[in-house]
N, C-alpha and C positions, 0 to 999 in steps of 0.2 A: 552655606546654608546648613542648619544643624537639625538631627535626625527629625525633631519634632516635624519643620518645616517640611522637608523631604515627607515624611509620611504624610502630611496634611497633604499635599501636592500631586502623589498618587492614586491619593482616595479619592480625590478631586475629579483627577482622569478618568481613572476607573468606573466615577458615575456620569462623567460626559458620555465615555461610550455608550454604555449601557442603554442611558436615555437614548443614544440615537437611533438605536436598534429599537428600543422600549414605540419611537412613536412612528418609525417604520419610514418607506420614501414616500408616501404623500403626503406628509407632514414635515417633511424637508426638503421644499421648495426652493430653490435659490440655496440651499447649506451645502448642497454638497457637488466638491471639485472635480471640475469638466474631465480629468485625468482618471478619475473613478469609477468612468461609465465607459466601457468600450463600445463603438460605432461600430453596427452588421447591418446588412440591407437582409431583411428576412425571406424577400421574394424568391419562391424553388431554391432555398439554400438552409431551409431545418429537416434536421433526418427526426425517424417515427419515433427514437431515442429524447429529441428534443435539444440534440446538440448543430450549433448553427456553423454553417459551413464556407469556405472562401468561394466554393467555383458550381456551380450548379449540379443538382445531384441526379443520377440516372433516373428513368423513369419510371414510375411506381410499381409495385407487386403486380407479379404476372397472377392473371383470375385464378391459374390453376395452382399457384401456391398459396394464393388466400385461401382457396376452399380447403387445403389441406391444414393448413394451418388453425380455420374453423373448426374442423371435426377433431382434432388433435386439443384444442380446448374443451370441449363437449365433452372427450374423456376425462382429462384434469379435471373438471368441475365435479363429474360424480367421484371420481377417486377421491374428491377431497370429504365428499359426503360420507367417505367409509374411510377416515386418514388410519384409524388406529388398526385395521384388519389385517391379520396374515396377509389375504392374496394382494389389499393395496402396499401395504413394505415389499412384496415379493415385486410388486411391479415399480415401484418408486425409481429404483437402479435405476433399469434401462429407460427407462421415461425422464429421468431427468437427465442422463446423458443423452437424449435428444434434443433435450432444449426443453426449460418453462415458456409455455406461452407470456410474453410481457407482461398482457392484462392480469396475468396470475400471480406475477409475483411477489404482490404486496400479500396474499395469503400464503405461498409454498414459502418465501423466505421467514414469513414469520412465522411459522411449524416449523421450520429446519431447525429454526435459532431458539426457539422456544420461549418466545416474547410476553405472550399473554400471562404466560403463567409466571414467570419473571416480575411483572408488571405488577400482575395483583397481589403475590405474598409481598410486596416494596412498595403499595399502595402509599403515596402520598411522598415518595423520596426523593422523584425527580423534583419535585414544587420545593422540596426542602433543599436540594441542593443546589439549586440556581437561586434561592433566594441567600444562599450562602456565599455565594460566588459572588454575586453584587457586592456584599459586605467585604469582602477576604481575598477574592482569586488574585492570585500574582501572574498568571496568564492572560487578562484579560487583553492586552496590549498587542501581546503577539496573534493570540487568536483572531483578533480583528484583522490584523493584517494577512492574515492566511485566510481569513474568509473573501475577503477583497480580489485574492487570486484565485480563489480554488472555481473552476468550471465557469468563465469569465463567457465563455462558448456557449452556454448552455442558458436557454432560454429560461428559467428558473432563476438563474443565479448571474444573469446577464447585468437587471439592474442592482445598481446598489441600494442597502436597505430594501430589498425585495423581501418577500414574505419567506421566501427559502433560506437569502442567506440568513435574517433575523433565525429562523430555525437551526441554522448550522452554528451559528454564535453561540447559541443556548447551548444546544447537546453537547457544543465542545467546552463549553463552562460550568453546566453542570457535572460534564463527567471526570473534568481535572479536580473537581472537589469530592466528588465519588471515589474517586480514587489515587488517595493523595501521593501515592510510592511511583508513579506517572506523571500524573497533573497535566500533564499538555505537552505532546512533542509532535514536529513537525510531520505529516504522513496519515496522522488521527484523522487531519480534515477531510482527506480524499477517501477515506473510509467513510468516517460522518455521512458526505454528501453526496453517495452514493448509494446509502440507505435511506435518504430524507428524498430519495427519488423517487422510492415504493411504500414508503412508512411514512407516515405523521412524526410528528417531535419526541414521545414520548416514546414511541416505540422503538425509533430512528436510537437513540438513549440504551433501552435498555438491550436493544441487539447490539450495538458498539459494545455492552459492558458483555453480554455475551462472546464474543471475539476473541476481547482479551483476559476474559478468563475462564473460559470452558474450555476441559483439558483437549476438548479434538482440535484447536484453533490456538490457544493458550499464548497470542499476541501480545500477552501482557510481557514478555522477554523482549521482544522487540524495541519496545519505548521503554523500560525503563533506564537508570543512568549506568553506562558500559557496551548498550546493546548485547547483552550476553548471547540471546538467542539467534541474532544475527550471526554474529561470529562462529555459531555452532552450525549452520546453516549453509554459512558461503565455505567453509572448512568440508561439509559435503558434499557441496555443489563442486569443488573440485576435486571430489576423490570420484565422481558420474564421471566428471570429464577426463580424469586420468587416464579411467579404467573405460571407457567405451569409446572416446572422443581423442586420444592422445595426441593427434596431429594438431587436431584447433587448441589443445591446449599449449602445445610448445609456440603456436602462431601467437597466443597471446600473450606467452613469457616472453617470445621475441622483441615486442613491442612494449614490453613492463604493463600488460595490461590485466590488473585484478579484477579479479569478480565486481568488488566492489563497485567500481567506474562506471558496472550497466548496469548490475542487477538492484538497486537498493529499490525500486517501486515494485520491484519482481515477490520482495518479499515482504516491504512496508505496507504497502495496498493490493496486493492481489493482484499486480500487470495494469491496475489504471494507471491511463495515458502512458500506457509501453506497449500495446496491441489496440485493435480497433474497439470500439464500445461495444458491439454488438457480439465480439468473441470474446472480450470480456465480461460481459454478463454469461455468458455457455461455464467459461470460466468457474464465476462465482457460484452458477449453479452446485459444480459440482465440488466447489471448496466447501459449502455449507451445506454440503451430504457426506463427504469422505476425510474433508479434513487435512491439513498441511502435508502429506501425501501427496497432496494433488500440485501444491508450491513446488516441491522440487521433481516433481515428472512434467509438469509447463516449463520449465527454466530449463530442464534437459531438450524437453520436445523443439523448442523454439530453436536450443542452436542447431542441434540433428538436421532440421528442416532448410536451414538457410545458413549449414555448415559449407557448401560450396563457393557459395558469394561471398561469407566473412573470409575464408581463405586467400580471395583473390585483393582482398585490403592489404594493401601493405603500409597501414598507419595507425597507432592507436586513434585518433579523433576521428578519423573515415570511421574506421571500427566503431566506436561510442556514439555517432553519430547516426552510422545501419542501425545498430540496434534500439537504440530508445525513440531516436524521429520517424527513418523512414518505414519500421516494421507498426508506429505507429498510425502511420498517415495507411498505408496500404501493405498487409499484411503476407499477401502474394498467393492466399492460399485460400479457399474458403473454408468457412467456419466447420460445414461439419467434418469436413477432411483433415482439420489440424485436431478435431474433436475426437476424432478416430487414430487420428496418431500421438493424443495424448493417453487415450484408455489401451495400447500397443507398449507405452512408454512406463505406465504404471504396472502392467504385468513384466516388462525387462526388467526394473525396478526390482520389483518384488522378489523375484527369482536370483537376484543378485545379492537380496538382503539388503539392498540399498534406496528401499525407495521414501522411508525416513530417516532420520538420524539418533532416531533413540528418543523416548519418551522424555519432556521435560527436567531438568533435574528441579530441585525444589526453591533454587536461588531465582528460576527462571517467572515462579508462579507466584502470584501475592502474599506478601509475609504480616500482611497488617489486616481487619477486620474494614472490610469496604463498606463505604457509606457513613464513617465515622469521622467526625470533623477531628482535622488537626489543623491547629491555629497556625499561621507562617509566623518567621521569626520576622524582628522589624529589616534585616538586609536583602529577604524578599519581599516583604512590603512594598520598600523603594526600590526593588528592581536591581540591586547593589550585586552583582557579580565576585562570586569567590576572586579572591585574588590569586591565590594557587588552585589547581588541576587534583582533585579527588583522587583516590590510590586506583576507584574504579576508573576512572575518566582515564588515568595515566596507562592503566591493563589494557583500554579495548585499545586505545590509540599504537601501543605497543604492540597487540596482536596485527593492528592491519598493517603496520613496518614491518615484523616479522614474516609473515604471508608473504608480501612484498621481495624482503632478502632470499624465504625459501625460493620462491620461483627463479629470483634471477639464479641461482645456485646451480638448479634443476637446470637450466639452462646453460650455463657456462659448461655442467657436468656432460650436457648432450653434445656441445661444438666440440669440446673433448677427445668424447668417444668418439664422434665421426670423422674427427682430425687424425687421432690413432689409425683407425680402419681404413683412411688414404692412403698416408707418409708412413705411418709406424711409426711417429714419434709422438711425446707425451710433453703437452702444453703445461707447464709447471705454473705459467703465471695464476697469480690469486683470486676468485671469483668477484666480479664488481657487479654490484646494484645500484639501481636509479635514488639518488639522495633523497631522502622521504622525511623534510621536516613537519615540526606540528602546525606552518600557518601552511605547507603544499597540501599535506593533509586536509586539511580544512575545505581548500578552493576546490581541490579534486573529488573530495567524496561526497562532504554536503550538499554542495549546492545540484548537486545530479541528483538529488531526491524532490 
């Protein structure tokens, strides 16, 4: 088939999907495959979140925590009547480290992120850049299939072609043309559809764009190609764990288990579907108050708390397996106790010097003027994949091999010295690591996001 064809054939796609999302699921009757809808029986098995569940859920709020909860909104609602004042910033802190009331969060989150006002100087950008993305997106293909999975649970996003996911399509194709040095990497969705829980489409839009490029958040390092910011991140996450955790760190050299392997929804979505939803909202409160601060004192806080039980794994999949399903399913702790031992965890942080990694460098943050169309060449048109690995693609890949050999090193160096301090005798053989090719790579780190 020659290029002509090939692009005729994508454009083609491209407006299949679109229309299908364009006419929504009551207008695709019979079109769409029985595999695409997953079966929940909704009876006592949706939480107040809206996420639907396998086994029946406890029973509903005790009176005396509604009424607290009541009058705890009653204050949020005048505070927001005074947002800009001294005494309400003096009281915001400790108020959002209590918890936003739910009902509230479609207005606090969108004053944290600063939506509105985003929205109206860009009047008119969202309409232009999804009407762009019909015409151009070389994402559209994957995005469909990430919207297909993302919150399949969750009564919103349960049917296909529902009102939500058609919304999650959008934002995530308007904003891979919004911002072409990105375009669409896997991780965005679970952001997107997270926002499109408390926000409308447009808003859901320009908070996403707010994320990844507002410097207290500055997620734009994350997605784009190398993951720079990641790698600057998990490179801190284990200099916390060195230096206050040393034991569960050599437990995880033991077992050749990197950061990587648990933490990558730790710092691509904010701990969605890696904690429960309801301390993941506590969570994001206080990420879109204090900012990536808050990422690596939750990463520190979580193993602290359930440093006893990983210890007693003596596997990495047991391992990888605690931390991303069962701390998801049931988190062992309540919310505001693990809330109080992340705001414990920010102040050891801090005192260490450690409780960021240092202000983005400028490779990390957008190098091109967003909102500006750049046309794709024709070998992402048709979807044509480089045939060799970019110098960046080849750096990150090499950074998480090297992480990889440092640990086992670190590890070899400590059987070492403990061998010394039995026998007296000095182990000369040469330090071995777990072979880390580019397709192990691949199975082991991506597909855990």
């Amino acid at each position: 088939m020659n290029e002509e064809a090939l692009l005729a054939r994508a454009t083609e796609e491209r407006e299949r999907i679109f229309q299908r999302y364009e006419r929504g699921r009551d207008n695709l009757v019979g079109q769409i495959d029985p595999w695409e809808d997953p079966e929940f029986e909704d009876y006592h098995k949706t939480d107040r979140y809206g996420f639907i569940h396998d086994e029946r859920l406890p029973q509903k709020t005790a009176p005396q925590k509604v009424n607290i909860e009541v009058e705890r909104e009653k204050k949020w609602v005048k505070m927001l009547g005074t947002w800009d004042s001294p005494a309400t910033q003096e009281k915001l802190h400790r108020r959002i480290y209590k918890g936003i009331p739910n009902s509230l969060r479609i207005k606090i989150w969108g004053k944290l992120l600063d939506v509105a006002r985003l929205r109206a100087a860009h009047s008119g950008k969202y309409r232009e850049m999804l009407t762009l993305a019909r015409r151009w997106s070389t994402d559209v293909r994957q995005i469909d299939s990430d919207v297909n999975r993302q919150f399949r649970e969750h009564q919103f996003y349960r049917a296909r072609y529902s009102e939500k996911q058609c919304s999650l399509f959008h934002v995530l194709c308007a904003y891979a043309m919004y911002n072409a040095e990105v375009g669409y990497c896997q991780g965005m969705a679970g952001l997107a559809a997270v926002l499109l829980l408390y926000m409308d489409e447009e808003d859901a839009f320009w908070a996403l764009a707010a994320l990844l490029s507002n410097s207290k958040y500055a997620m734009h390092g994350l997605y784009i190609e190398g993951f720079p910011k990641l790698t600057r991140f998990l490179e801190h996450h284990d200099r916390i764990l060195t230096k206050f955790m040393p034991k569960l760190k050599q437990h995880f050299d033991k077992f050749g288990l990197d950061a990587i392997l648990y933490s990558l929804k730790w710092f691509f979505v904010c701990f969605v579907e890696r904690v429960p939803f309801s301390l993941c909202l506590r969570v994001w409160d206080i990420y879109l108050l204090d900012g990536e601060r808050v990422i690596t004192a939750m990463a520190y806080t979580i193993l602290k708390l359930h440093k006893k039980q990983i210890m007693k794994l003596n596997d990495m999949d047991l391992i990888v397996n605690y931390i991303q399903v069962k701390l998801h399913k049931d988190f062992g702790y309540p919310d505001d106790v693990v809330i109080s031992a992340l705001e414990r965890s920010m102040e050891e942080l801090k005192r260490a010097r450690l409780d960021t990694p240092g202000p983005p460098p400028s490779k990390e943050l957008p190098q091109r003027t967003l909102g500006v169309f750049v046309e794709p060449d024709n070998k992402s048109k048709i979807g044509q994949r480089a045939e060799t690995f970019s110098e960046t693609e080849k750096q990150a890949r090499a950074n998480v091999i090297l992480r990889r050999e440092k640990a086992a090193l670190e590890l070899q160096e400590l059987r070492v010295s403990q061998s010394d301090t039995v026998s007296g005798n000095w182990d000369h053989s040469p330090p071995t690591s777990r072979s880390t090719s580019a397709d192990s790579l691949d199975s082991h780190t991506w597909t855990h996001l």
